[in-house]
TIFITI-489126 format. One line per 3 residues: their letters; for each residue x negated, y negated, z of N, C-alpha, C, CB. Coordinates in nm, 2 decimals. Each point is the difference from the previous one (the first is absolute). Glycine has a CB too. Layout:
<atoms>
A = X:Y:Z:X:Y:Z:X:Y:Z:X:Y:Z | ...
</atoms>
This chain:
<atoms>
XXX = -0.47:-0.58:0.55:0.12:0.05:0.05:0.11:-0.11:-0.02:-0.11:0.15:0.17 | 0.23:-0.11:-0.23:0.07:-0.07:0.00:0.08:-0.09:0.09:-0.04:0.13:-0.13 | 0.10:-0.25:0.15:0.09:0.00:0.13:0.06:0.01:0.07:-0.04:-0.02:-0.04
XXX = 0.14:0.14:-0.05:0.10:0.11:0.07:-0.09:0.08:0.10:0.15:0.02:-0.21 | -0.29:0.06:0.14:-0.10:0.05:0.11:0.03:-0.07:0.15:-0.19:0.04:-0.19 | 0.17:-0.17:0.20:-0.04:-0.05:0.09:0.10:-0.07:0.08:-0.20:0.00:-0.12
XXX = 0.33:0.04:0.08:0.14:-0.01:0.13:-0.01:0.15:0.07:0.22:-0.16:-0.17 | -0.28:0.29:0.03:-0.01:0.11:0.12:-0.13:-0.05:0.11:0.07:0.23:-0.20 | -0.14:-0.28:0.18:-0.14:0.03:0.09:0.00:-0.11:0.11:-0.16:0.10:-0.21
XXX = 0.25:-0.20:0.17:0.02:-0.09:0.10:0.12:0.02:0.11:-0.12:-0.14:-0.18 | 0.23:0.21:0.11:0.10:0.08:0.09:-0.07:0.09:0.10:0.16:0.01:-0.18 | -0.22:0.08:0.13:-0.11:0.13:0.08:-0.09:-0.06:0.12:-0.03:0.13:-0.25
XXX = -0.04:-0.25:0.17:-0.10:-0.07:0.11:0.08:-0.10:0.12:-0.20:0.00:-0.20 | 0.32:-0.01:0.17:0.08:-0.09:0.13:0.03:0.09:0.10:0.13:-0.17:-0.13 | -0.09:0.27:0.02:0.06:0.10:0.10:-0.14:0.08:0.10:0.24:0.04:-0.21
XXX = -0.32:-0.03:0.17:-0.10:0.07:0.06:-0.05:-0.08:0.10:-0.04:0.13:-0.20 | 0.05:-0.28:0.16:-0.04:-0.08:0.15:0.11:-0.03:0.05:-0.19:-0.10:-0.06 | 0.29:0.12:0.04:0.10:-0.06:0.11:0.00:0.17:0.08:0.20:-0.25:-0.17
XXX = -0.21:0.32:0.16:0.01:0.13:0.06:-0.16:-0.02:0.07:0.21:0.16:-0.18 | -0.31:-0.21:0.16:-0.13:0.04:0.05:0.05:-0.11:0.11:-0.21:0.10:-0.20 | 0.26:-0.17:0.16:-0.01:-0.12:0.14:0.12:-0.02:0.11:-0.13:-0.14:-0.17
XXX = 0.24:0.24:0.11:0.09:0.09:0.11:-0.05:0.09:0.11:0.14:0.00:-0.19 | -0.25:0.09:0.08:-0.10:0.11:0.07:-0.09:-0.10:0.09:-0.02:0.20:-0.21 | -0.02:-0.29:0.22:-0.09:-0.08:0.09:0.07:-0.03:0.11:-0.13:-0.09:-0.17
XXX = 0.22:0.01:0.14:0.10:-0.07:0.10:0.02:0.15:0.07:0.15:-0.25:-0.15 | -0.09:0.30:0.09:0.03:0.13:0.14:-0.14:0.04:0.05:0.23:0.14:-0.12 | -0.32:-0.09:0.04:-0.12:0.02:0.09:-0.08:-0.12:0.14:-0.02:0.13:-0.26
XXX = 0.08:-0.22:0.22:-0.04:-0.11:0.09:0.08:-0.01:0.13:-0.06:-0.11:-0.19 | 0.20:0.09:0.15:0.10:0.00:0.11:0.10:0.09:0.05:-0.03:-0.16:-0.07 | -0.01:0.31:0.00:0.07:0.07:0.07:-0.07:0.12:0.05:0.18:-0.08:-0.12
XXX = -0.13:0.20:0.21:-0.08:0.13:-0.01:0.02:0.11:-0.14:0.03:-0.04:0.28 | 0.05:0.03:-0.33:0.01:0.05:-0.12:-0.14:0.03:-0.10:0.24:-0.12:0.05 | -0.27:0.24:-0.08:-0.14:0.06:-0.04:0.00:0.07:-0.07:-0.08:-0.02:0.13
XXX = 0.04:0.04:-0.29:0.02:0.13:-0.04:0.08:0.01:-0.14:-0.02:0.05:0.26 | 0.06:-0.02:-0.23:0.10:0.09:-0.15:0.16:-0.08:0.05:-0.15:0.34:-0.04 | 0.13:-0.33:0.19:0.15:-0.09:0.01:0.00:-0.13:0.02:0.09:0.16:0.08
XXX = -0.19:-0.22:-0.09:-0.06:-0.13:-0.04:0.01:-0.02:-0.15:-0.16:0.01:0.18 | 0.12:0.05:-0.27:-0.01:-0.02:-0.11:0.17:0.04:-0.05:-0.30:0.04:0.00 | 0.37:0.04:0.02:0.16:0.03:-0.02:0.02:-0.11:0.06:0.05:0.25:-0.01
XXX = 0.00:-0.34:0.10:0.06:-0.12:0.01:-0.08:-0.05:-0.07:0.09:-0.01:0.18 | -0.19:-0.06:-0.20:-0.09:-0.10:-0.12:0.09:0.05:-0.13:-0.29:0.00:0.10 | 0.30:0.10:-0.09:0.06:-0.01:-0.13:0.16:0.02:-0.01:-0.23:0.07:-0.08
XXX = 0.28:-0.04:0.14:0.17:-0.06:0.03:0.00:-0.15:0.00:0.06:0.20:0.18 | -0.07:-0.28:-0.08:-0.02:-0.12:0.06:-0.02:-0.05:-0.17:-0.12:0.04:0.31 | 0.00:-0.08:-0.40:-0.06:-0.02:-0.07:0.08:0.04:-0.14:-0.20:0.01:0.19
XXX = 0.26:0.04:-0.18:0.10:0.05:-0.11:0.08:-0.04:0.03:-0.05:0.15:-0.05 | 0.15:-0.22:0.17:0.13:-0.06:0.01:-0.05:-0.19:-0.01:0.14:0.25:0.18 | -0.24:-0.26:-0.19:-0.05:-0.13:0.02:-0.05:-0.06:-0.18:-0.10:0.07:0.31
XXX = 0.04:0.06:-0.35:-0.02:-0.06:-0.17:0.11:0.03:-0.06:-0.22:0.04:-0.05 | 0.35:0.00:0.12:0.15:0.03:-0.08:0.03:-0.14:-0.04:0.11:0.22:0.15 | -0.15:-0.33:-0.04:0.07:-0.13:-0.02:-0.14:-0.07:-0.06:0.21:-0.01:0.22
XXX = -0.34:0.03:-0.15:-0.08:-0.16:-0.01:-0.06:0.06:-0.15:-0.09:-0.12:0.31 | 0.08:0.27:-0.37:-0.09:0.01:-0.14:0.14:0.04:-0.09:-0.29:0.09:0.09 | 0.37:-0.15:-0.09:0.16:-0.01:-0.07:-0.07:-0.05:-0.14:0.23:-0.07:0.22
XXX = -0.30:-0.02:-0.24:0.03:-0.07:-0.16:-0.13:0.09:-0.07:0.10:-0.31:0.05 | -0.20:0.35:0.03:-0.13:0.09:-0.06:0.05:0.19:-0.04:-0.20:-0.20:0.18 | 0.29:0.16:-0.10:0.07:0.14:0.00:0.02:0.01:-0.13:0.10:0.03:0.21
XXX = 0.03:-0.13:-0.28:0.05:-0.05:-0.05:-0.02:0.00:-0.15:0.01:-0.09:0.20 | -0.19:0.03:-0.22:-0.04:-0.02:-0.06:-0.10:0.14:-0.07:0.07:-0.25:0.12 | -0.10:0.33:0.03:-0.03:0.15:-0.06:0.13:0.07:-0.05:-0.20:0.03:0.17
XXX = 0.34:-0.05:-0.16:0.04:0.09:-0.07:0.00:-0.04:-0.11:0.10:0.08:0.15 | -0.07:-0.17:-0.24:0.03:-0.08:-0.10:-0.11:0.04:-0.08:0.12:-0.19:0.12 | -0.29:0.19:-0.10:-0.13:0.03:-0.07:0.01:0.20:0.00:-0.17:-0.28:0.10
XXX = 0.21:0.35:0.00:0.00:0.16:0.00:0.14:-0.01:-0.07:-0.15:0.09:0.24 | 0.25:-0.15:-0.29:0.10:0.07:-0.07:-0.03:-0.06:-0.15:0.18:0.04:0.21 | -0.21:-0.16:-0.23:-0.11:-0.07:-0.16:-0.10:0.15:0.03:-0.03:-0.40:0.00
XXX = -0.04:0.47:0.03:-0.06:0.09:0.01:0.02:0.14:-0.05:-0.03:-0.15:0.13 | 0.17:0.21:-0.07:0.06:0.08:-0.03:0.06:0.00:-0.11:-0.01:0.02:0.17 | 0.07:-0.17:-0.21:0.08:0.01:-0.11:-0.09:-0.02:-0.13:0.19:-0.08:0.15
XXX = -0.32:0.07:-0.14:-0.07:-0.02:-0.08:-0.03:0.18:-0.05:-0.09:-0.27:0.11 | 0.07:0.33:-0.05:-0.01:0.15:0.00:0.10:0.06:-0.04:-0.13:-0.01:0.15 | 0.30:0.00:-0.10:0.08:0.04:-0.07:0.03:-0.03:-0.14:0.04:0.01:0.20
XXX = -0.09:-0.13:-0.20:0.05:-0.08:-0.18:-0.16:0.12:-0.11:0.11:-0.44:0.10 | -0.21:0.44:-0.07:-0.08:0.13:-0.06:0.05:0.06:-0.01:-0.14:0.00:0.06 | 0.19:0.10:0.05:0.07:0.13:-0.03:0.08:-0.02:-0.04:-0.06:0.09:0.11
XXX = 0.19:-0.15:-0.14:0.07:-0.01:-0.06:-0.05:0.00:-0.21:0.12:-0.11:0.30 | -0.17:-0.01:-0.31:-0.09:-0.01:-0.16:-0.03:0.15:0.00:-0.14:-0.26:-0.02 | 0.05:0.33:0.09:-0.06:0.14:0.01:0.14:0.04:-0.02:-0.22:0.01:0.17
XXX = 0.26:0.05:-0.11:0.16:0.07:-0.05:0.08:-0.01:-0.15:0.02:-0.07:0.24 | 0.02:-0.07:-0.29:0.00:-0.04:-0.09:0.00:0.04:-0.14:-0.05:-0.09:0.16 | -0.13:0.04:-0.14:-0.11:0.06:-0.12:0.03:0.18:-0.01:-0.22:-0.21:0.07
XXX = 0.21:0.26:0.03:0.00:0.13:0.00:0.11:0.07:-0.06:-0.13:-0.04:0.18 | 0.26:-0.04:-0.15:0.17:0.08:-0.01:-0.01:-0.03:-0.16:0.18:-0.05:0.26 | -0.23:-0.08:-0.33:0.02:-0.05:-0.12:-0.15:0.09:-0.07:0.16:-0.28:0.07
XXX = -0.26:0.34:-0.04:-0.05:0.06:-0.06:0.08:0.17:-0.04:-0.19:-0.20:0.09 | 0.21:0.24:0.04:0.10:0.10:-0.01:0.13:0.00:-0.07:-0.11:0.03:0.18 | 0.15:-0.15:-0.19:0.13:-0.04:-0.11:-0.04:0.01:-0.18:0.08:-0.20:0.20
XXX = -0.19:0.16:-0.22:-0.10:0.00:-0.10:0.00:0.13:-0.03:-0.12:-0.18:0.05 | 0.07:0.28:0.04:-0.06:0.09:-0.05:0.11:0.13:-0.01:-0.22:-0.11:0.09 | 0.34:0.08:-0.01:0.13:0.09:-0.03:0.07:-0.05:-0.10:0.02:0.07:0.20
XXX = -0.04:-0.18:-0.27:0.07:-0.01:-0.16:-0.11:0.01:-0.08:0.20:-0.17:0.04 | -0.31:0.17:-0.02:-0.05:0.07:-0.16:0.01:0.13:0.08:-0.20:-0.18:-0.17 | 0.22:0.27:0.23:0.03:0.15:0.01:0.12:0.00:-0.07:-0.11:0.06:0.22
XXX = 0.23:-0.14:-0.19:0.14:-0.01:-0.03:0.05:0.00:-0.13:0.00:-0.10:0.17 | -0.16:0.03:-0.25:0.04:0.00:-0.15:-0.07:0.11:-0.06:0.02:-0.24:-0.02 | -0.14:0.26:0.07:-0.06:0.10:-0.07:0.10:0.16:0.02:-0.28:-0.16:0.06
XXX = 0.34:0.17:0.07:0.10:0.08:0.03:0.12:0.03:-0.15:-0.05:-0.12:0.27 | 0.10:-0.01:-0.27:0.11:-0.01:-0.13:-0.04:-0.01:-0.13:0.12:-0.10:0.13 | -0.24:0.06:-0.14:-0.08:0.03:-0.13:0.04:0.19:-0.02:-0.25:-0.24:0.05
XXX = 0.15:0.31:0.07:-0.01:0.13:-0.05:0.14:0.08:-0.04:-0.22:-0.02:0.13 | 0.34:-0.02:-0.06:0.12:0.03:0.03:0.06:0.02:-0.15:0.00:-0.14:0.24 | -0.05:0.02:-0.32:0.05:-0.08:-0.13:-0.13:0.12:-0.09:0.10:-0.36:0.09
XXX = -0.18:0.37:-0.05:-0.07:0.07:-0.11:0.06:0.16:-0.02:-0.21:-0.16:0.05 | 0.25:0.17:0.11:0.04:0.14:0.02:0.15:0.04:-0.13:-0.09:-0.03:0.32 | 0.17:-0.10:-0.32:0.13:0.03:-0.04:0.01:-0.04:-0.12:0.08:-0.02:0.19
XX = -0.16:-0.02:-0.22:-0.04:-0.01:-0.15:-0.11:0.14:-0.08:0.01:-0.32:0.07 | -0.01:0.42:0.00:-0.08:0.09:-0.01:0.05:0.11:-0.05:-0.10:-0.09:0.15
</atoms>
């Protein structure tokens, strides 16, 4: 895997422990249980990697858009190739067209 892979998987894995260890701390010290335990874990835990996972964040967008842009620049060549084969193939129609035109009027 490359090491663009691994700003996604290391973004993903902060985030998944900084939210498991929000979910603990509340399980420890509060009455909070449940599904509305786990909705603050993950509020709480999302305003907290806004600031402290800022440069990994950072660093996943930068590898997912080298990503995307890698896929757009394909399709694009794909496009390309395709319009310039279709360009190709409407001028020899174009000539063979004015060829017959020219045989017609010479007839």
């Amino acid at each position: 895997m490359k090491s663009s892979g691994w700003a996604i998987i290391r973004f993903t894995m902060l985030r998944a422990l900084l939210f498991g260890g929000i979910w603990l701390l509340l399980q420890l010290t509060t009455p909070l249980r449940g599904l509305i335990a786990a909705v603050v874990a993950l509020l709480v835990s999302g305003v907290i990697s806004t600031v402290v996972l800022n440069r990994q964040r950072a660093a996943m967008g930068v590898s997912l858009a080298s990503f995307f842009g890698r896929i757009n620049a394909r399709i694009d060549a794909s496009s390309r190739a395709e319009d310039e084969a279709d360009d190709l193939e409407r001028s020899g129609n174009g000539e063979q067209e004015a060829q017959a035109e020219t045989v017609e009027k010479n007839e």
